[in-house]
mmCIF file of the N, C-alpha and C atoms, coordinates in Angstrom:
data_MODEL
# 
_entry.id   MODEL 
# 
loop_
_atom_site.group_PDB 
_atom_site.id 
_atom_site.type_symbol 
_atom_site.label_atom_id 
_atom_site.label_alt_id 
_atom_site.label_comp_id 
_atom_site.label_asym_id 
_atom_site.label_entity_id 
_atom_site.label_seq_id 
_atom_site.pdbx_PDB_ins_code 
_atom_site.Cartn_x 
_atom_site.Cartn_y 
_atom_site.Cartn_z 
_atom_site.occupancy 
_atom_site.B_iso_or_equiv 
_atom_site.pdbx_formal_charge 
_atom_site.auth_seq_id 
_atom_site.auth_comp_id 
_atom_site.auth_asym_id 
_atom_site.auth_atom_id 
_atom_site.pdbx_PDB_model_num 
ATOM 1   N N  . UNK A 1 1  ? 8.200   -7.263  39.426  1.00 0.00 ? 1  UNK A N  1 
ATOM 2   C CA . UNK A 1 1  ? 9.103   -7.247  38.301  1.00 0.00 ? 1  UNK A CA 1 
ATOM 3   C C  . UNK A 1 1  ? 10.196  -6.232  38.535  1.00 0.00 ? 1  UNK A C  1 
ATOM 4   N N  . UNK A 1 2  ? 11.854  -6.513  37.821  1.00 0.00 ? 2  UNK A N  1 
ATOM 5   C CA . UNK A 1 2  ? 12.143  -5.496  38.443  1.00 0.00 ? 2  UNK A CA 1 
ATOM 6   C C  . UNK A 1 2  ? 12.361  -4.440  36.920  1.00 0.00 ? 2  UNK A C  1 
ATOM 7   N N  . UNK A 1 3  ? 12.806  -3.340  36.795  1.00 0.00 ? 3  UNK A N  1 
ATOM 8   C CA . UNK A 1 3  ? 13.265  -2.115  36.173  1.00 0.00 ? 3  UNK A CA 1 
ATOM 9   C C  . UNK A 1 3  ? 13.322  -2.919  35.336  1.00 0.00 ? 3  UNK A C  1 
ATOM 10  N N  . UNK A 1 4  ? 14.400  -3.687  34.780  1.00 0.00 ? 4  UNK A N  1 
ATOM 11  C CA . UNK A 1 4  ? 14.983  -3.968  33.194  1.00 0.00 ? 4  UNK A CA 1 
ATOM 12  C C  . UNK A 1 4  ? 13.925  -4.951  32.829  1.00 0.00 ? 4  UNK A C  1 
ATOM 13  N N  . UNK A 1 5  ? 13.572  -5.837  33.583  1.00 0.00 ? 5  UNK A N  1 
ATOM 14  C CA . UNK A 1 5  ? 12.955  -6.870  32.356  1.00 0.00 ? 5  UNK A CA 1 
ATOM 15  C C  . UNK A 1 5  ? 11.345  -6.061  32.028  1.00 0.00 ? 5  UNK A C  1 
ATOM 16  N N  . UNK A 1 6  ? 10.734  -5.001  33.102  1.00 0.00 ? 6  UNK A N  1 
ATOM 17  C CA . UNK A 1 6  ? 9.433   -4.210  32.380  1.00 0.00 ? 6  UNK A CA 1 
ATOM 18  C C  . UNK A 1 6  ? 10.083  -3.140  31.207  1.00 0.00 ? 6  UNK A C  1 
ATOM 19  N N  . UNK A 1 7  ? 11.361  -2.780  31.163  1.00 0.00 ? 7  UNK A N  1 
ATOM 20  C CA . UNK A 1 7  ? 11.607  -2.109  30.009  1.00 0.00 ? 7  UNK A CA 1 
ATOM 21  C C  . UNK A 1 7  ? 11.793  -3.048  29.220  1.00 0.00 ? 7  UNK A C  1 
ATOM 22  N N  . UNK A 1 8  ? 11.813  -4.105  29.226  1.00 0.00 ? 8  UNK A N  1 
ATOM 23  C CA . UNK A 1 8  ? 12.326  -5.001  27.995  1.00 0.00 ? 8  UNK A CA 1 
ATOM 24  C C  . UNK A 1 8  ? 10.622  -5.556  27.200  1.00 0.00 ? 8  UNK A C  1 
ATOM 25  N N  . UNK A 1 9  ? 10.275  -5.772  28.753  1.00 0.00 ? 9  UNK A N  1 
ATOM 26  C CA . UNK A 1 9  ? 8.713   -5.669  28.096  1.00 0.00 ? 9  UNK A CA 1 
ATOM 27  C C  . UNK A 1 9  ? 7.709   -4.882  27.340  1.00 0.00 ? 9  UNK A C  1 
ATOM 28  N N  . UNK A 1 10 ? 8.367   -3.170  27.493  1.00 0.00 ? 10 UNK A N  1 
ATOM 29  C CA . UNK A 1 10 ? 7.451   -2.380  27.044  1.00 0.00 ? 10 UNK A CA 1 
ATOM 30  C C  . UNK A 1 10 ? 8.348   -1.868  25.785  1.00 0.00 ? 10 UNK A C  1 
ATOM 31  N N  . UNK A 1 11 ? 9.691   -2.289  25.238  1.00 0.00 ? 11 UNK A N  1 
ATOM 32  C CA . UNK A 1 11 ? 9.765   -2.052  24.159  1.00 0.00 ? 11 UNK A CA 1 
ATOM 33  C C  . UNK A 1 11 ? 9.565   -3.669  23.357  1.00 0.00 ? 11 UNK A C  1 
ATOM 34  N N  . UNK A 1 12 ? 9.457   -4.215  23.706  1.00 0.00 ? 12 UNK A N  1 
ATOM 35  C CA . UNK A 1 12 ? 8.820   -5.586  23.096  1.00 0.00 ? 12 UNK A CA 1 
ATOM 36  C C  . UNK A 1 12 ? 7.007   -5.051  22.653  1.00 0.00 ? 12 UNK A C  1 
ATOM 37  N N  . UNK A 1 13 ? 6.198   -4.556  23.007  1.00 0.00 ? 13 UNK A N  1 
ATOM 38  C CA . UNK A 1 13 ? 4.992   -4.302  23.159  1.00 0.00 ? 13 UNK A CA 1 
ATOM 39  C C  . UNK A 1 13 ? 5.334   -2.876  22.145  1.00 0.00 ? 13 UNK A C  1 
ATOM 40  N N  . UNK A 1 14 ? 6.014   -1.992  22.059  1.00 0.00 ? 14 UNK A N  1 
ATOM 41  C CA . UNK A 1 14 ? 6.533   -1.044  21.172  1.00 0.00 ? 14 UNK A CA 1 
ATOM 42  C C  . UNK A 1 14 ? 6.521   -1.739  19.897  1.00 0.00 ? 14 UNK A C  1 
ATOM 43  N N  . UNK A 1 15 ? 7.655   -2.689  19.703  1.00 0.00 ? 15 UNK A N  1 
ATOM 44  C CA . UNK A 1 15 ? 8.011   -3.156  18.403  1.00 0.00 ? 15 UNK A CA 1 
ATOM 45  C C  . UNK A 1 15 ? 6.371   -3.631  17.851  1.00 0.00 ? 15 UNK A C  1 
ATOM 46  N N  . UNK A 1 16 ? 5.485   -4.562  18.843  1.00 0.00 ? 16 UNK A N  1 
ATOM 47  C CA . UNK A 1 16 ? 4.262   -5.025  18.281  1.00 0.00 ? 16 UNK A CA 1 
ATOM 48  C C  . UNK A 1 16 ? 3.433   -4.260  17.721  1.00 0.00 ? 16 UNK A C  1 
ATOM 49  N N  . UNK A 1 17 ? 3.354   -3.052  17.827  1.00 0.00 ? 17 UNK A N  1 
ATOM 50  C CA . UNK A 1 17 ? 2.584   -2.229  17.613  1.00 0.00 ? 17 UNK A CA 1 
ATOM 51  C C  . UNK A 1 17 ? 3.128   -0.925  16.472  1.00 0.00 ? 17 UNK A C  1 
ATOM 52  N N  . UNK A 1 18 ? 4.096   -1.082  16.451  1.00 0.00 ? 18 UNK A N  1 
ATOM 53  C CA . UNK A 1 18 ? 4.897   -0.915  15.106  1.00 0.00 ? 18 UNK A CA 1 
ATOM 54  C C  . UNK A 1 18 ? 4.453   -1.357  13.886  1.00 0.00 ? 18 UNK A C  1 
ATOM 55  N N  . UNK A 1 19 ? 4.933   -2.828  14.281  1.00 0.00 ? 19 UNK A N  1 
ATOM 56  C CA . UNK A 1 19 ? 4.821   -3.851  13.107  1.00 0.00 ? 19 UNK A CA 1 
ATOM 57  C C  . UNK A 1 19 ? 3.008   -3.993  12.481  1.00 0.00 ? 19 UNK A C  1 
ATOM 58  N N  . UNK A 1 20 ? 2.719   -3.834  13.264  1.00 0.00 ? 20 UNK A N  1 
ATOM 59  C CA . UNK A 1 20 ? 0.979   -3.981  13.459  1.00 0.00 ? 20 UNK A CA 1 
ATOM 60  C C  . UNK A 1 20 ? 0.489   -2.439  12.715  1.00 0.00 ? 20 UNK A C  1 
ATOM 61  N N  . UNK A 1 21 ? 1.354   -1.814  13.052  1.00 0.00 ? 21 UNK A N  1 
ATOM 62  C CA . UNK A 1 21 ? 0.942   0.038   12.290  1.00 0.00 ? 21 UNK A CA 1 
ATOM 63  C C  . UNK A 1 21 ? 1.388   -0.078  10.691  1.00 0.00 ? 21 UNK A C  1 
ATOM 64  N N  . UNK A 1 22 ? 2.459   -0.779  10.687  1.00 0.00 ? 22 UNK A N  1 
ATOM 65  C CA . UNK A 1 22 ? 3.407   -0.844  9.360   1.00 0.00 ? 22 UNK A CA 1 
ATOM 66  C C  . UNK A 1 22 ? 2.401   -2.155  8.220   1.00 0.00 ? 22 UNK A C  1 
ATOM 67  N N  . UNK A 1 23 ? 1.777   -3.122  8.574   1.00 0.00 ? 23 UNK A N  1 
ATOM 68  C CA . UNK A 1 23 ? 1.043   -3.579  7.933   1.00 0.00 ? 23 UNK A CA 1 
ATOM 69  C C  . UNK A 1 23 ? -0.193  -3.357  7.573   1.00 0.00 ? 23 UNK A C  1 
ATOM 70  N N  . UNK A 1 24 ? -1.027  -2.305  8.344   1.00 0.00 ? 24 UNK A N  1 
ATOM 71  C CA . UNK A 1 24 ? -1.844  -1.728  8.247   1.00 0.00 ? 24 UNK A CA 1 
ATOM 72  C C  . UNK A 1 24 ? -1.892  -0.262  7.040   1.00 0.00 ? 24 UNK A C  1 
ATOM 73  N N  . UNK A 1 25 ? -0.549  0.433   7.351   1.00 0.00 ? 25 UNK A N  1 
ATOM 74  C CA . UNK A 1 25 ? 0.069   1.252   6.586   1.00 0.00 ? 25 UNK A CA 1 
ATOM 75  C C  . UNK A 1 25 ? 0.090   0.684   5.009   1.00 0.00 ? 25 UNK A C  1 
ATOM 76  N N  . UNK A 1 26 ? 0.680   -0.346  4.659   1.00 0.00 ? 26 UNK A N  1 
ATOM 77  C CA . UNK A 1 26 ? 0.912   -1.481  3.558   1.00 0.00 ? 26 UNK A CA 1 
ATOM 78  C C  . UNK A 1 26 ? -0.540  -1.306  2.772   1.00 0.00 ? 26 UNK A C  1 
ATOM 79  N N  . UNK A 1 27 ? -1.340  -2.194  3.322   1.00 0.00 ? 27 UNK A N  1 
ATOM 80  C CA . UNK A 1 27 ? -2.836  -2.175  3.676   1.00 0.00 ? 27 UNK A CA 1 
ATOM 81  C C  . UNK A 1 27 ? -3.112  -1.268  2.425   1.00 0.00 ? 27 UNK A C  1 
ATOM 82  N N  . UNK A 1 28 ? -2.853  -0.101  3.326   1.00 0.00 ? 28 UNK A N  1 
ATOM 83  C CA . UNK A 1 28 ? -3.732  1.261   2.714   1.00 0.00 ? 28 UNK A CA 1 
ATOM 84  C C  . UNK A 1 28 ? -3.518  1.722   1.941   1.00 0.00 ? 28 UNK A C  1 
ATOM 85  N N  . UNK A 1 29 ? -2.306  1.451   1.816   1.00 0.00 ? 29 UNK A N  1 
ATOM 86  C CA . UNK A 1 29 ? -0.726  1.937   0.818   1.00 0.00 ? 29 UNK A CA 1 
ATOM 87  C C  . UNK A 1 29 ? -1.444  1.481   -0.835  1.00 0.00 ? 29 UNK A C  1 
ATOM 88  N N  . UNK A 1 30 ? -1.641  0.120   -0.402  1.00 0.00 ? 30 UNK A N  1 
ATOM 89  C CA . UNK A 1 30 ? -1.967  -0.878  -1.756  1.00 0.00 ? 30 UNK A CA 1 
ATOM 90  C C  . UNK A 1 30 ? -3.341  -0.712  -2.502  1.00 0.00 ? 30 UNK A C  1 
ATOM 91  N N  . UNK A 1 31 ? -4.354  -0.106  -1.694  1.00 0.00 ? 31 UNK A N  1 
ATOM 92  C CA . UNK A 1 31 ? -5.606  -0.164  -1.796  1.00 0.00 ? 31 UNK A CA 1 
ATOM 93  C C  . UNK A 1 31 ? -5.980  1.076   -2.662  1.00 0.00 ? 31 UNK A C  1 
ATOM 94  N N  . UNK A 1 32 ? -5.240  2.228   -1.542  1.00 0.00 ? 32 UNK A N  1 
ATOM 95  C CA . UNK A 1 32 ? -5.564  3.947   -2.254  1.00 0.00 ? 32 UNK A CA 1 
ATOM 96  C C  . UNK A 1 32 ? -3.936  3.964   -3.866  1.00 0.00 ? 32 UNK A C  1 
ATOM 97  N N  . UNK A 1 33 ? -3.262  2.665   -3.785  1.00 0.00 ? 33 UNK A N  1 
ATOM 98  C CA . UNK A 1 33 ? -2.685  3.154   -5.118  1.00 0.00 ? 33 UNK A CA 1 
ATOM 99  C C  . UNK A 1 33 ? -3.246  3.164   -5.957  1.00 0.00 ? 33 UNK A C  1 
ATOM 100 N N  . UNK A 1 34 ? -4.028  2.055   -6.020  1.00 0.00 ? 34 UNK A N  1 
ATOM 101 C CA . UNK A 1 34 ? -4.864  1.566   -7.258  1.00 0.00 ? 34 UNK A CA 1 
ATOM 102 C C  . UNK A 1 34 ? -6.007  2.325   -7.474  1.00 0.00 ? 34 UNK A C  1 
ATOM 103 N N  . UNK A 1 35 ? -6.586  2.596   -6.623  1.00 0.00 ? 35 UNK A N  1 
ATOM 104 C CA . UNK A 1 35 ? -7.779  3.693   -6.604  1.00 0.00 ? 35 UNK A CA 1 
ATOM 105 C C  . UNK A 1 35 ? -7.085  4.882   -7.125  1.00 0.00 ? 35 UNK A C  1 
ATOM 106 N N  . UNK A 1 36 ? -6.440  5.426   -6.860  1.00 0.00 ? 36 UNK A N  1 
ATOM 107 C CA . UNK A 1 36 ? -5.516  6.559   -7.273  1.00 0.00 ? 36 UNK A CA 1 
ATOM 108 C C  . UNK A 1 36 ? -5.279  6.531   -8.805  1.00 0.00 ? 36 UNK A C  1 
ATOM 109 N N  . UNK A 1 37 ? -4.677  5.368   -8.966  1.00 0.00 ? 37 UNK A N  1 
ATOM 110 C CA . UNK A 1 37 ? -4.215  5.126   -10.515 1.00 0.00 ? 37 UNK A CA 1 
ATOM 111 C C  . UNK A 1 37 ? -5.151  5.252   -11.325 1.00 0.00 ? 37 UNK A C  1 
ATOM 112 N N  . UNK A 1 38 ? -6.253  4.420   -11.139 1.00 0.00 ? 38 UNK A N  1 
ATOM 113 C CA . UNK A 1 38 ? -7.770  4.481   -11.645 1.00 0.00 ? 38 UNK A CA 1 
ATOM 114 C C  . UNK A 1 38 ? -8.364  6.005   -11.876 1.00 0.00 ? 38 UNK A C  1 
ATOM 115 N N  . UNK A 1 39 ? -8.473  6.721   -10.798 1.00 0.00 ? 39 UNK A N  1 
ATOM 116 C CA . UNK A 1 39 ? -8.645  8.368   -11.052 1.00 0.00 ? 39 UNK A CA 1 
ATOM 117 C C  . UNK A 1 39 ? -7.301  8.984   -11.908 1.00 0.00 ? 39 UNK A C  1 
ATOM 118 N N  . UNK A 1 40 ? -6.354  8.936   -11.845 1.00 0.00 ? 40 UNK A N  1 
ATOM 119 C CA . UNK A 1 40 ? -5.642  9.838   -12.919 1.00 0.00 ? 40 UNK A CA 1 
ATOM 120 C C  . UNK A 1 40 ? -5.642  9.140   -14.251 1.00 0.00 ? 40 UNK A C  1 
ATOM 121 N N  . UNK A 1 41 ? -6.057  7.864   -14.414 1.00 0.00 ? 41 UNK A N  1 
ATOM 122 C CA . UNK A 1 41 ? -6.041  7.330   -15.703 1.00 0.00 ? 41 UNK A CA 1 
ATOM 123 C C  . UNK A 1 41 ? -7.662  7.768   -16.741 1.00 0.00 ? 41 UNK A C  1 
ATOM 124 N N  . UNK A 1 42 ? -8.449  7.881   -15.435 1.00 0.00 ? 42 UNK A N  1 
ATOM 125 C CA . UNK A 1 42 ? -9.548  8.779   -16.253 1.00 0.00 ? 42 UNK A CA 1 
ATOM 126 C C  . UNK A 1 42 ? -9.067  10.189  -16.423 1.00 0.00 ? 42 UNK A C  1 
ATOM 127 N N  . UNK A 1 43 ? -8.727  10.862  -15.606 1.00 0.00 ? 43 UNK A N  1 
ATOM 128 C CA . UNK A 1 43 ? -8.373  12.099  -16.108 1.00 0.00 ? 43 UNK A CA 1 
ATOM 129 C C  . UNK A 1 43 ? -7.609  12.202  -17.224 1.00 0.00 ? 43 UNK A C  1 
ATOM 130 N N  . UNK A 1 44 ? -6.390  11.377  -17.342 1.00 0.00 ? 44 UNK A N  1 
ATOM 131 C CA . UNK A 1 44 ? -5.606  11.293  -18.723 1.00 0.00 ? 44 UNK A CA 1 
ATOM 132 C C  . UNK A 1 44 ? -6.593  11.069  -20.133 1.00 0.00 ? 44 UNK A C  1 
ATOM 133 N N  . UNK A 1 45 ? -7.287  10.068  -19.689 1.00 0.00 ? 45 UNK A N  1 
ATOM 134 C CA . UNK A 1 45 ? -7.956  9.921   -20.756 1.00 0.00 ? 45 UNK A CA 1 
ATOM 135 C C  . UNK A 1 45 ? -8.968  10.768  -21.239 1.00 0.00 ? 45 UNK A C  1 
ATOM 136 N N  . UNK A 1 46 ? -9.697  11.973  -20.541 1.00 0.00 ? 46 UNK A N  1 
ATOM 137 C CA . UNK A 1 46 ? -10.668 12.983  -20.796 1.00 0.00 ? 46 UNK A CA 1 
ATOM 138 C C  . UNK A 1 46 ? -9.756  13.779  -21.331 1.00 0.00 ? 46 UNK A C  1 
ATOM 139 N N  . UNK A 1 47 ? -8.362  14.149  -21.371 1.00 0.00 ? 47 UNK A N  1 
ATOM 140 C CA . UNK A 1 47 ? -7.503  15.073  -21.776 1.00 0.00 ? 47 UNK A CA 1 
ATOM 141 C C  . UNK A 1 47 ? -6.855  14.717  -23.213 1.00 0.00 ? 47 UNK A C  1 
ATOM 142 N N  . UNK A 1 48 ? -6.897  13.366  -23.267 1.00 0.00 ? 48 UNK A N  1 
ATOM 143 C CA . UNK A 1 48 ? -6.529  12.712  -24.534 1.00 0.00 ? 48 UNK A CA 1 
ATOM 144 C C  . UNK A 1 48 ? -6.855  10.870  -24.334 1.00 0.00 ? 48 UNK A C  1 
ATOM 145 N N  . UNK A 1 49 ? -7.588  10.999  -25.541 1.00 0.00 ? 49 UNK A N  1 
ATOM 146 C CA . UNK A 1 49 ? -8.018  9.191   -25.372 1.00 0.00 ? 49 UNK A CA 1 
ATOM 147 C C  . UNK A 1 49 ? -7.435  8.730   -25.422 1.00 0.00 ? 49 UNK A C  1 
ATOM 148 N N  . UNK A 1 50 ? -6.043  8.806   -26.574 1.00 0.00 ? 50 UNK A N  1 
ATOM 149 C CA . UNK A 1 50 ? -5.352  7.471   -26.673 1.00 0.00 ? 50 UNK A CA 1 
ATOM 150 C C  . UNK A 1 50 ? -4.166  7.590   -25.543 1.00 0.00 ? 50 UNK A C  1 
ATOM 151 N N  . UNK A 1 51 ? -3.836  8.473   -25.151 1.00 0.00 ? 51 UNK A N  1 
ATOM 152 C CA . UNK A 1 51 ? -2.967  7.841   -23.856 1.00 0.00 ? 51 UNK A CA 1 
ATOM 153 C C  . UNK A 1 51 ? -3.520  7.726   -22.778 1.00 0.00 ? 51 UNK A C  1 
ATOM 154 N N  . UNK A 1 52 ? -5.387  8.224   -22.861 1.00 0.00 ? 52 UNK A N  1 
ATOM 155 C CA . UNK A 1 52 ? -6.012  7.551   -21.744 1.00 0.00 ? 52 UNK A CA 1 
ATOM 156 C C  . UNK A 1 52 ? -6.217  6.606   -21.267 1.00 0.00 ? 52 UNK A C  1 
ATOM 157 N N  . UNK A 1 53 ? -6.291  5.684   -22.448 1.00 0.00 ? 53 UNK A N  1 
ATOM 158 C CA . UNK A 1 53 ? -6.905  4.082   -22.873 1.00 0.00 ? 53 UNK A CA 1 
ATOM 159 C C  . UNK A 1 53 ? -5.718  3.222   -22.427 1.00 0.00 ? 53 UNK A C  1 
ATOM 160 N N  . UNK A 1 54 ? -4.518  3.807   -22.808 1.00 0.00 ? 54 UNK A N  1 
ATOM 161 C CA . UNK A 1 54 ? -3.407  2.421   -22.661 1.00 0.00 ? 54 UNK A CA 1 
ATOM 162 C C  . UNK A 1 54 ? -3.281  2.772   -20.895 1.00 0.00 ? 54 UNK A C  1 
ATOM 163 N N  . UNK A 1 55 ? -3.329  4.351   -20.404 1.00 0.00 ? 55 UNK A N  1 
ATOM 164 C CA . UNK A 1 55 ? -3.455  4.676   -18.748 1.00 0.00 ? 55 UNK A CA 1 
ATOM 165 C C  . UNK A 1 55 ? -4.280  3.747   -17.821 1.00 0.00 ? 55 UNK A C  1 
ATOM 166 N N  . UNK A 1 56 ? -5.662  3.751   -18.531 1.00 0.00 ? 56 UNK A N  1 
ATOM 167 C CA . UNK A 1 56 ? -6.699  3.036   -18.256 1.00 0.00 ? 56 UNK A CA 1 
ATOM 168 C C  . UNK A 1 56 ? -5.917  1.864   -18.029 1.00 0.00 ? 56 UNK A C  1 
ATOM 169 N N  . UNK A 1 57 ? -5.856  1.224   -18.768 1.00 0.00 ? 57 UNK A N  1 
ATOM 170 C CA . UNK A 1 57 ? -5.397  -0.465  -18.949 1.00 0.00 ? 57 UNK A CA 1 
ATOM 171 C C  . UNK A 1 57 ? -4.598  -0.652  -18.036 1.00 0.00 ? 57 UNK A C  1 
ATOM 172 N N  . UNK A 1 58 ? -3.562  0.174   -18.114 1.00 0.00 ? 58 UNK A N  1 
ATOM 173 C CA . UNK A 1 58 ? -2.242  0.030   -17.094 1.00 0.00 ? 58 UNK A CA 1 
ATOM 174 C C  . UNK A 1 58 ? -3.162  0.204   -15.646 1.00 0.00 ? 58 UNK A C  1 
ATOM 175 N N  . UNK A 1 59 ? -3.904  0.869   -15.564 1.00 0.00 ? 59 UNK A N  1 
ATOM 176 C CA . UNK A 1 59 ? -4.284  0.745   -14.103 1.00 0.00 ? 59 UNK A CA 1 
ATOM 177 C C  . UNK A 1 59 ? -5.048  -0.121  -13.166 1.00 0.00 ? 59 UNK A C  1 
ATOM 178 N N  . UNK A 1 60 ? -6.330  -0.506  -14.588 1.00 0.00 ? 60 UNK A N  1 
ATOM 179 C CA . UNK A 1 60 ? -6.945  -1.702  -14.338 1.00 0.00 ? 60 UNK A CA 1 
ATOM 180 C C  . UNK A 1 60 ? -6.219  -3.064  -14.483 1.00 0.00 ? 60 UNK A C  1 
ATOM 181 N N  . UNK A 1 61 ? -5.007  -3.055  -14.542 1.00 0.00 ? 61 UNK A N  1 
ATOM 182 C CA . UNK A 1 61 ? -4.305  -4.216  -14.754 1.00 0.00 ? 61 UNK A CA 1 
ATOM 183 C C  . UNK A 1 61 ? -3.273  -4.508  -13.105 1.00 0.00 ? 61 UNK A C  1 
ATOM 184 N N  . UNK A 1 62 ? -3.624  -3.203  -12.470 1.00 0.00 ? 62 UNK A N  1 
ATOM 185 C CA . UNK A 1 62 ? -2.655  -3.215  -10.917 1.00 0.00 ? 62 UNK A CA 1 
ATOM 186 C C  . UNK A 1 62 ? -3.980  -4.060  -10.243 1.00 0.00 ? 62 UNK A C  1 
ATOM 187 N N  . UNK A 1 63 ? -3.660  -5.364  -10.138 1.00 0.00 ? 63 UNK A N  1 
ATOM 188 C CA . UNK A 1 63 ? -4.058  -6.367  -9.033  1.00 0.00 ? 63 UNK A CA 1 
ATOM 189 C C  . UNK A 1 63 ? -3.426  -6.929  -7.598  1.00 0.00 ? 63 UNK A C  1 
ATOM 190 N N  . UNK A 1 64 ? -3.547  -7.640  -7.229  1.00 0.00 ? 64 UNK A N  1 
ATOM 191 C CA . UNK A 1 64 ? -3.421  -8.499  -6.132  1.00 0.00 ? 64 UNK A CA 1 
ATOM 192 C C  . UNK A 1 64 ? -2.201  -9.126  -6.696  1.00 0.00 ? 64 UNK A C  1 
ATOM 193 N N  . UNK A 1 65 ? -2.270  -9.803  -8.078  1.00 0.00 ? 65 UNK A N  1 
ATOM 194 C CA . UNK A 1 65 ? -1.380  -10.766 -8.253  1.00 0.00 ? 65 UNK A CA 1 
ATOM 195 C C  . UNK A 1 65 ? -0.184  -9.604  -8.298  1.00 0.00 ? 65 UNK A C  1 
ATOM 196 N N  . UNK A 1 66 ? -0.048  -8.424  -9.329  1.00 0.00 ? 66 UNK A N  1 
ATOM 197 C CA . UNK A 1 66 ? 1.046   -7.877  -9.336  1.00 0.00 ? 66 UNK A CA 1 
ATOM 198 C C  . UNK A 1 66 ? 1.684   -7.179  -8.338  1.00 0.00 ? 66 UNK A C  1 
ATOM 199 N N  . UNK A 1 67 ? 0.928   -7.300  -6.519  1.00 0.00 ? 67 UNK A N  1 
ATOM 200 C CA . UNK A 1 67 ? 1.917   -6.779  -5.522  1.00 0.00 ? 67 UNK A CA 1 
ATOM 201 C C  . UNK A 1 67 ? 2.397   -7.700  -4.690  1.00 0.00 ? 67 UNK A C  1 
ATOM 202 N N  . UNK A 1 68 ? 1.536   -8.997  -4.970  1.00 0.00 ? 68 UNK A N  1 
ATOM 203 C CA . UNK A 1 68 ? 2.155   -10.114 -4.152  1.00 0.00 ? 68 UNK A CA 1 
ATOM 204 C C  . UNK A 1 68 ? 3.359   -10.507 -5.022  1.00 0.00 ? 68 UNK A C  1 
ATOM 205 N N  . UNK A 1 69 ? 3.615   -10.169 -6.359  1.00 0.00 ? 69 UNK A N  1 
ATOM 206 C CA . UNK A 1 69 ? 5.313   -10.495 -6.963  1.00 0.00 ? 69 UNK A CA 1 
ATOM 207 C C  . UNK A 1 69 ? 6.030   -9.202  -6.459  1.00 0.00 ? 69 UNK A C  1 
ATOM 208 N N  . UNK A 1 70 ? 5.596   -8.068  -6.060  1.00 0.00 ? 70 UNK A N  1 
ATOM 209 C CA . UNK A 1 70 ? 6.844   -7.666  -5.798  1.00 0.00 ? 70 UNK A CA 1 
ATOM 210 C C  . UNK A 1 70 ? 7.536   -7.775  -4.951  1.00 0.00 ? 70 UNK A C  1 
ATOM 211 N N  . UNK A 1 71 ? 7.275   -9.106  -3.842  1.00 0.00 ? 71 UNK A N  1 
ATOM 212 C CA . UNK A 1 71 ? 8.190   -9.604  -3.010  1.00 0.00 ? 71 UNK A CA 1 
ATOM 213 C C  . UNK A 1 71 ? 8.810   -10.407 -3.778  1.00 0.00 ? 71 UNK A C  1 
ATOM 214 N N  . UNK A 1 72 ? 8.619   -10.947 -4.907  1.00 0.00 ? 72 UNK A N  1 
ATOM 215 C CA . UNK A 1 72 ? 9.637   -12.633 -5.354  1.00 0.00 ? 72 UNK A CA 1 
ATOM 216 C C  . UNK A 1 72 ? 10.655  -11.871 -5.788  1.00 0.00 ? 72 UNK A C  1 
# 
């Protein structure tokens, strides 16, 4: 092979592994929000019920369906 087309190859193999880090990132992103939300919405609510309760709700209400719209 010569010089340019293995550099073309190894930032091709760069970008894959990017993209592959960045959806994984997403992933985790989406998983620990909601878990997250869930823990400060109990804490809100041990500090005061009624803005715990609507916290609560709001958090148990972050699903699947509401991050697959925030692409539309």
């Amino acid at each position: 092979m010569t010089k340019k087309t293995r550099k073309g190859q190894t930032m091709v193999e760069y970008i894959i592994i990017i993209a592959l880090v960045a959806i994984a990132g997403i992933a985790v992103w989406s998983y620990f929000g909601r878990a997250t939300a869930k823990k400060v919405a109990g804490a809100t609510e041990a500090l005061s019920s009624s803005e715990g309760a609507s916290a609560k709700s709001a958090a148990e209400s972050i699903g699947e369906d509401s991050i697959k719209k925030l692409g539309e």
